[in-house]
N, C-alpha and C positions, 0 to 999 in steps of 0.2 A: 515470574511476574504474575500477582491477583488479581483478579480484578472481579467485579462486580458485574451482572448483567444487567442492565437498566430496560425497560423496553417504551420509555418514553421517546425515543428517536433511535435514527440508522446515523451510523459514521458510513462517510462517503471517502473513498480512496478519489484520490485526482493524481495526475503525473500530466508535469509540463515537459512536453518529450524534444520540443528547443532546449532546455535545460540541461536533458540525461546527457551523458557522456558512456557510456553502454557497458558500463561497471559488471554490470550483473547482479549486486548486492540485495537487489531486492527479489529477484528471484532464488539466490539461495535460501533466504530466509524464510520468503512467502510463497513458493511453487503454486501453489492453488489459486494464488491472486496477480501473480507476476508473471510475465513469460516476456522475450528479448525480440524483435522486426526478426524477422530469417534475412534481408536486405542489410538493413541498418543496425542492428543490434539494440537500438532503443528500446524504453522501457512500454508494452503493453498491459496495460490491465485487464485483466482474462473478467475481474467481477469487482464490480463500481462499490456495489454495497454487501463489504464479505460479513458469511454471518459471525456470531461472535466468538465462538469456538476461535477462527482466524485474527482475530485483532489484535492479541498478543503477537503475534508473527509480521502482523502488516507495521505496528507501532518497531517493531525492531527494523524492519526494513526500510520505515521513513526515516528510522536514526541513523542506521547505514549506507544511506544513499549518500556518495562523495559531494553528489552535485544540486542538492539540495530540490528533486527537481518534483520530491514526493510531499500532499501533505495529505492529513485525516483528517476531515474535516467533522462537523456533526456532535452527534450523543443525545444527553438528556434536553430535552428543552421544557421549559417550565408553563 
């Protein structure tokens, strides 16, 4: 996947952790941005505004989350 760096705004990861079902998917994908509760197994976000090198990996991770519980919010604003 290409993508562009824009430096007109940050994307912001959010996880609704009522939502996760404790998949993991988004930690395989995203290690650096994702990590699972030691408790619960839900989803933590280890970094709210990963830089962009990682958004390739996070946009995979919010496609492969079963439970829909990820989104990317953010980017260029005009």
């Amino acid at each position: 996947m290409s993508g562009t760096s824009q430096a007109f705004g940050t994307e912001r990861v959010f996880a609704e952790r009522h939502v996760c079902v404790g998949a993991g998917q988004c930690v395989l994908a995203a290690p650096a941005v994702f990590d699972q509760g030691v408790e619960d197994g839900l989803v933590v976000v280890l970094d709210e505004t990963p830089p962009d090198s990682e958004l390739p990996a996070v946009r995979d991770a919010v496609w492969a989350c079963p439970s829909g519980a990820l989104t990317l919010r953010g980017g260029a604003v005009s």
